[in-house]
C-alpha positions as CSV (number, residue, x, y, z in Angstrom):
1,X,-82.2,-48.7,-55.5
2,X,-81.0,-47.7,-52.0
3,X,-80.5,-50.2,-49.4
4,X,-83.0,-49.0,-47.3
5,X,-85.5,-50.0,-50.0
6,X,-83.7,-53.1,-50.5
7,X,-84.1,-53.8,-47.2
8,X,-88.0,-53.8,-47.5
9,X,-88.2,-55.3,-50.6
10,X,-86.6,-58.5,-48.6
11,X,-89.0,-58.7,-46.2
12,X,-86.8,-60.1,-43.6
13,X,-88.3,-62.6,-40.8
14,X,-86.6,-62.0,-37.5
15,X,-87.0,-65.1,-35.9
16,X,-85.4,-67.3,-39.3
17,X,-83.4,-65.1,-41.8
18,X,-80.4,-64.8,-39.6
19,X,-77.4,-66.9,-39.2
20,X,-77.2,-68.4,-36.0
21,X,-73.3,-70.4,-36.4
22,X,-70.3,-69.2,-38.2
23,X,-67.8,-71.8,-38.4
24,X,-64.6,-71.6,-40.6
25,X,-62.6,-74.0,-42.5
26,X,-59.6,-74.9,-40.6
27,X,-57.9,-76.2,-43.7
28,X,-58.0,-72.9,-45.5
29,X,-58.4,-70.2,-43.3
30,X,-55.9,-71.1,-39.9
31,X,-53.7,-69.7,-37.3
32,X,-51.6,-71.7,-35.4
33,X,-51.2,-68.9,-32.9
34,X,-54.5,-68.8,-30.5
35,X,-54.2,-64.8,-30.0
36,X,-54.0,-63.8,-33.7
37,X,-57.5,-65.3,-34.2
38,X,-59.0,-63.1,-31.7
39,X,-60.2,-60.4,-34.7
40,X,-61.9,-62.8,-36.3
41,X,-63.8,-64.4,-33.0
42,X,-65.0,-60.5,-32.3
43,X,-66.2,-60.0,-35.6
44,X,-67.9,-63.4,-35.4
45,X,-69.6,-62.5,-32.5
46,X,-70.7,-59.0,-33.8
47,X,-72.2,-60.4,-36.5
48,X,-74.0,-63.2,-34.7
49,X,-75.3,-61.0,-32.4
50,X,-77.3,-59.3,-34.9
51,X,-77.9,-59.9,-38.5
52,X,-80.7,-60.8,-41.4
53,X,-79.8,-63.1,-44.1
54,X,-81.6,-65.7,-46.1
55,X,-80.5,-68.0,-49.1
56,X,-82.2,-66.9,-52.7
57,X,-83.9,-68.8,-54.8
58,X,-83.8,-72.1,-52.2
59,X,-86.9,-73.3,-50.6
60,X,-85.2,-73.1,-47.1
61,X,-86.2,-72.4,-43.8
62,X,-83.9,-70.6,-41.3
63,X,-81.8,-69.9,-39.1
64,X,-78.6,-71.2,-41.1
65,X,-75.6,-72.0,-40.3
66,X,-72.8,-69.8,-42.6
67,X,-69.3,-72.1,-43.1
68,X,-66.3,-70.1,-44.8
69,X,-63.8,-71.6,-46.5
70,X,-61.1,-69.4,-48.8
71,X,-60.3,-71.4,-52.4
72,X,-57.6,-69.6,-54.0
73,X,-58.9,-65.9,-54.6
74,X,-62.5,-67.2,-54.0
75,X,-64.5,-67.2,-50.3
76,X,-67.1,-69.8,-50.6
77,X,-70.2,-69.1,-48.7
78,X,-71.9,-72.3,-47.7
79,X,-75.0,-72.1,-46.0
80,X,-76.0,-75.4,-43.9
81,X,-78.7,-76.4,-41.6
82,X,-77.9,-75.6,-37.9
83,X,-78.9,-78.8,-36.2
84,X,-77.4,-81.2,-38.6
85,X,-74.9,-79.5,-40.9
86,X,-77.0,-80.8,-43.9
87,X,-75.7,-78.4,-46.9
88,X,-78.4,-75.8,-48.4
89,X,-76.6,-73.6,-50.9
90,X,-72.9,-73.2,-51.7
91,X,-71.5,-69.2,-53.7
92,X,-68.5,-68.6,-54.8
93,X,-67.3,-64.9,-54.5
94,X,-64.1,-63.7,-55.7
95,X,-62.3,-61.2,-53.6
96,X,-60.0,-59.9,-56.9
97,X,-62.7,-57.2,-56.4
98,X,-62.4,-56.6,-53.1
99,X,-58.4,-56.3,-52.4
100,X,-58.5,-52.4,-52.9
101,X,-61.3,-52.0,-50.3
102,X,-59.8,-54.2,-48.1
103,X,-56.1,-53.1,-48.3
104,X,-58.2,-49.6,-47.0
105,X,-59.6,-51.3,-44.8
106,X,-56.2,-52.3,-43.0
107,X,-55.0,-48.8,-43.8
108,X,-58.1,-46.7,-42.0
109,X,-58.3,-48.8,-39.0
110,X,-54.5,-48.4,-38.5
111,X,-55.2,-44.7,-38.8
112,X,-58.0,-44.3,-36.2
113,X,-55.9,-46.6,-33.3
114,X,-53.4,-43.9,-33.7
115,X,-55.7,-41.5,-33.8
116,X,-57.6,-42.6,-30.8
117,X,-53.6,-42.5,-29.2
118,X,-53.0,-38.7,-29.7
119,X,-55.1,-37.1,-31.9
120,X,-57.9,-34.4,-31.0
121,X,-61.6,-35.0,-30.5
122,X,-62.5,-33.7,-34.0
123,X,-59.4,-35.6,-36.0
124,X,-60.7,-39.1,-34.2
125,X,-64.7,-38.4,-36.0
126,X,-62.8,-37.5,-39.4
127,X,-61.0,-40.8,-39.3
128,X,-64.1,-42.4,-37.9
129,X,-66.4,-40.5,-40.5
130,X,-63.9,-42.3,-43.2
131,X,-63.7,-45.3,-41.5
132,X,-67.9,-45.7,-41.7
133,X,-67.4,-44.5,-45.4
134,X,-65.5,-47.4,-46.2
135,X,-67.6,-49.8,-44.9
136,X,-70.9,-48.4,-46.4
137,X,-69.3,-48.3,-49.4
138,X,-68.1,-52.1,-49.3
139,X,-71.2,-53.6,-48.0
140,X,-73.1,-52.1,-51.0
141,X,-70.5,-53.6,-53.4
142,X,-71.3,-56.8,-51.4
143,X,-74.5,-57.0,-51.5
144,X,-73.8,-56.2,-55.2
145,X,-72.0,-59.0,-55.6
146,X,-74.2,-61.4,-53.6
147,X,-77.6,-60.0,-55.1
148,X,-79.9,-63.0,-55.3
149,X,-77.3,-65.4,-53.7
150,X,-77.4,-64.4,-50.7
151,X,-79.8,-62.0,-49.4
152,X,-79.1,-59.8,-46.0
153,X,-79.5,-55.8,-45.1
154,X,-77.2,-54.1,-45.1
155,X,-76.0,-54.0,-41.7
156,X,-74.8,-57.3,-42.2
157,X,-73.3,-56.9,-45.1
158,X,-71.0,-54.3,-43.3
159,X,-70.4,-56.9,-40.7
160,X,-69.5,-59.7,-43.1
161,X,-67.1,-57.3,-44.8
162,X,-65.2,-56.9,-41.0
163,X,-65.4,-60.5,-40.7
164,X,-64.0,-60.9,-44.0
165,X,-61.1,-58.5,-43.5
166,X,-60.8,-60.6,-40.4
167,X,-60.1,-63.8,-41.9
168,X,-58.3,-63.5,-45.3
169,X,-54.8,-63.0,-44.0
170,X,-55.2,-66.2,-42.8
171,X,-55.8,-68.3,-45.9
172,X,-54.0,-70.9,-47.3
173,X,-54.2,-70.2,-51.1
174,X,-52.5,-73.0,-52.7
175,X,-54.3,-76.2,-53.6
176,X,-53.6,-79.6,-52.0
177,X,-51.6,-80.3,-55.3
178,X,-49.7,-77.0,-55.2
179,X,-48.7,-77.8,-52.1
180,X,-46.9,-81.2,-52.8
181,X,-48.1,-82.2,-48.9
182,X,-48.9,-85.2,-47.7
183,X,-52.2,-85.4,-47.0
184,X,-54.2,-87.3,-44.4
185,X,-57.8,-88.1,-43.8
186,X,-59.6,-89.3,-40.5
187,X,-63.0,-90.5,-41.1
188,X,-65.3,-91.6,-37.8
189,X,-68.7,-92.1,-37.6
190,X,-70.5,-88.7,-37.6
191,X,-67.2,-86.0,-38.0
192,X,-68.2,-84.1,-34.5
193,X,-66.0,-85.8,-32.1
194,X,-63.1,-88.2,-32.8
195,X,-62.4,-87.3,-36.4
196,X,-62.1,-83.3,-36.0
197,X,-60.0,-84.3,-32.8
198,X,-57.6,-86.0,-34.9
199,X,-57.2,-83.7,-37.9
200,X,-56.8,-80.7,-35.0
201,X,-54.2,-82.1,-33.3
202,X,-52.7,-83.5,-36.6
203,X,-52.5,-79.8,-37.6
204,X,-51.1,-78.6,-34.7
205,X,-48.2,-81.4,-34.5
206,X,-47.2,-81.3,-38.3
207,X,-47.9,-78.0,-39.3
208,X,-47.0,-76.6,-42.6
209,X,-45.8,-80.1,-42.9
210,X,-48.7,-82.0,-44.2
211,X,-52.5,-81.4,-45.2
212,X,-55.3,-82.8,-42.3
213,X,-58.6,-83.5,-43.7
214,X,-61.7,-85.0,-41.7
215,X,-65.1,-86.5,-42.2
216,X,-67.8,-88.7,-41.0
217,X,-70.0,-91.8,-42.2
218,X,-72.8,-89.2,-41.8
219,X,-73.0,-85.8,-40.5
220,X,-73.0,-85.0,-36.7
221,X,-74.0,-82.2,-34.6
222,X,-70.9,-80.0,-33.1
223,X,-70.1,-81.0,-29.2
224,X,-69.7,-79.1,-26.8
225,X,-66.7,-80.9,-25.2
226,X,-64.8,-81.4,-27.8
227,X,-64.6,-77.4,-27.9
228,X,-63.8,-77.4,-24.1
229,X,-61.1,-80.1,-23.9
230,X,-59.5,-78.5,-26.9
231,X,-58.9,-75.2,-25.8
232,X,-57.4,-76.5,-22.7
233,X,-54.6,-76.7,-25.3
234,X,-55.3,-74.0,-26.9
235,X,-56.7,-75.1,-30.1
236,X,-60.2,-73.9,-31.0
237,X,-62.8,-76.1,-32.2
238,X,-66.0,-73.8,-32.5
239,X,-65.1,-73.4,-36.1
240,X,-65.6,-77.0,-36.9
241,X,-68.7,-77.9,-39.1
242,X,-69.3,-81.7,-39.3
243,X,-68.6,-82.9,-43.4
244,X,-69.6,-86.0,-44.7
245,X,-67.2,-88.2,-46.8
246,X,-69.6,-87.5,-49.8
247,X,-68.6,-83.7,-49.5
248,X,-64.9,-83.6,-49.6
249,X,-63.3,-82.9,-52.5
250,X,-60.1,-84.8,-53.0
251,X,-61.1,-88.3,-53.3
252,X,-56.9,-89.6,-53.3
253,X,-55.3,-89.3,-49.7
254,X,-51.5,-90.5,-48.8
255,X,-53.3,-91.8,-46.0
256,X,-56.8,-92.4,-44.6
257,X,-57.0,-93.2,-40.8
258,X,-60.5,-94.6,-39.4
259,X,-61.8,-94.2,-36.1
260,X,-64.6,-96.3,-36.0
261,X,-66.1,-99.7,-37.2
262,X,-68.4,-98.1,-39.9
263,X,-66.1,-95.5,-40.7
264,X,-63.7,-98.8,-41.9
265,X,-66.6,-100.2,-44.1
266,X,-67.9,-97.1,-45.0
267,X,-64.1,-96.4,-46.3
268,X,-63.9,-99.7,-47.7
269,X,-67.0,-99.4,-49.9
270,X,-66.6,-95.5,-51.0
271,X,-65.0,-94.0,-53.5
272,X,-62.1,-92.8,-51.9
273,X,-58.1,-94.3,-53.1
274,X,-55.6,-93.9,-50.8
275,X,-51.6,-95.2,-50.8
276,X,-52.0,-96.7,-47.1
277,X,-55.7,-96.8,-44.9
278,X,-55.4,-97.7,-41.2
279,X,-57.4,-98.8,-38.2
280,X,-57.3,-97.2,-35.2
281,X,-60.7,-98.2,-33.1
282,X,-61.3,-95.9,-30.7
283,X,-63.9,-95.4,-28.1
284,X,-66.8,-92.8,-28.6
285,X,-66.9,-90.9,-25.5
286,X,-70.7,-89.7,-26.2
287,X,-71.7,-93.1,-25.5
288,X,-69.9,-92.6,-21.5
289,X,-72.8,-92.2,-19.0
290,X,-72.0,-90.6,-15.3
291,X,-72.1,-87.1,-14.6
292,X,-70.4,-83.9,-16.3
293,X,-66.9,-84.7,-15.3
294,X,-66.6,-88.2,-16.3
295,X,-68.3,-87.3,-19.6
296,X,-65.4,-84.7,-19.8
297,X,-62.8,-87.2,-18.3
298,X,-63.9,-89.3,-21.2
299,X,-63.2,-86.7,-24.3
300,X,-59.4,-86.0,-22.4
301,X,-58.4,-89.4,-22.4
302,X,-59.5,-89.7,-26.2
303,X,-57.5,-86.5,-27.1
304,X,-54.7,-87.8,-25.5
305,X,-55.2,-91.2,-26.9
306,X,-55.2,-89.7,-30.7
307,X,-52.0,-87.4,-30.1
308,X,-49.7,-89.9,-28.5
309,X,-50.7,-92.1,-31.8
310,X,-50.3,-88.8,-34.2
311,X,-47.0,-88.5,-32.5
312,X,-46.2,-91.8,-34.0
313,X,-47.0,-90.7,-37.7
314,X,-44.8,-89.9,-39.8
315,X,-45.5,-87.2,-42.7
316,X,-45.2,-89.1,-45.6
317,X,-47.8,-91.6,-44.2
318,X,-47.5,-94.1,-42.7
319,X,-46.6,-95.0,-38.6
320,X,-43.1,-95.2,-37.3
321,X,-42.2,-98.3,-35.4
């Protein structure tokens, strides 16, 4: 079956078989360097910008939201709802398969840069012409792979393959356990604001030195400011998809911080163990009325608030006097 006919077969809606948010899991996929993630942000936004996908075999209305995350040799796919994170469907999809087409993946695009450098008109469309081959020829083994997973033409799949490419010399491929870590979780009320903060900076001040985990009581919506006050320092938070305790998957921490009053009893009454839990209460700067810039003003002080404390941490757990 071609992919044209694929393609109808699907019948894809416009307006709610696409994904509309990408984010990526900043425990397994990460750079701490804010220009090497730049490949992956472009092939974000070309896929965004136009795409069809849908869940199979879920009874699910779109648009979706489409989280990566990189377990060992596996990219999990999880598909969420867009306004409030709630999860949908979860695939698994090895890339064993896929380390030939994307080690020629690396190798063709190094070949046409230097071609567009010095080559003639007709030796650039030869590398092109092999460079397209390449990627028709992996987005049919994706969609392959993905057949009644996850369902998308196959434009996108070519898309996903770049962004794929993009992402997977950035993973993280040992376990939490591997790792021998400490490991630290900050829990607030909803996971969009003060908890992601936390774990961000967390990352950034220890990093390679422990294992940053956050979650909420429930699950939030992504804010706006938290992405703007964090790339003033260069740390970008438009990968950040809200979790709820409930979906993480250690359930032992070295240490668990909370951030908020439920997030203490919500702690207190889960299943979660940990060697050492704190309390740091915090204010929630979406509750600050005034205009834009004390709204803003609000979500600095907080940031700086959490990294002068973070500062204070030591790795193996608990706070230096």
């Amino acid at each position: 079956m071609s992919a044209l006919q694929v393609e109808k077969k699907r019948g894809f809606d416009k307006k709610t078989d696409i994904i509309s948010a990408i984010t990526l899991d900043p425990n397994t996929i990460s750079s701490a360097n804010y220009d090497e993630v730049h490949e992956w942000r472009v092939a974000i936004y070309d896929l965004l910008e136009e795409n069809a996908f849908y869940p199979a075999r879920v009874n699910a209305k779109g648009p979706f939201a489409l989280h990566l995350s990189i377990v060992g040799n596996y990219l999990l796919f999880d598909v969420r709802d867009p306004e409030t994170y709630k999860p949908i469907v979860a695939h698994y999809l090895s890339l064993s398969p896929f380390r030939g087409l994307i080690r020629d993946y690396f190798r063709v695009r190094e070949h046409y840069f230097e071609a567009i450098k010095s080559a003639k008109p007709h030796q650039i469309e030869a590398v092109d012409m092999g460079r397209r081959g390449l990627h028709n020829e992996a987005a049919d083994f994706l969609l392959t792979r993905l057949n009644n997973k996850l369902e998308m033409d196959h434009f996108t799949a070519r898309r996903l393959f770049t962004l794929i490419c993009a992402i997977q010399p950035y993973a993280t491929r040992k376990t939490e356990a591997e790792s021998g870590l400490p490991t630290v979780l900050f829990v607030c009320s909803m996971n969009s604001v003060r908890s992601p903060i936390a774990a961000a900076l967390a990352r950034r001040l220890y990093s390679n030195n422990l294992i940053a985990r956050s979650a909420g009581v429930r699950s939030g919506k992504a804010d706006g400011f938290v992405h703007e006050v964090m790339q003033e320092i260069g740390i970008d938070m438009s990968v950040h998809t809200p979790h709820t305790m409930d979906e993480l998957v250690s359930s032992h921490f070295d240490l668990i911080i909370t951030l908020s009053n439920d997030a203490k009893k919500a702690v207190k009454a889960s299943r979660l163990e940990a060697d050492k839990i704190e309390h740091w209460p915090t204010i929630d700067p979406t509750i600050v009325e005034g205009n834009r810039n004390l709204k803003l003003s609000a979500y600095k002080d907080l940031r700086i608030e959490l990294e002068a404390r973070i500062k204070s941490l030591n790795i193996s757990g608990s706070q230096t006097a």
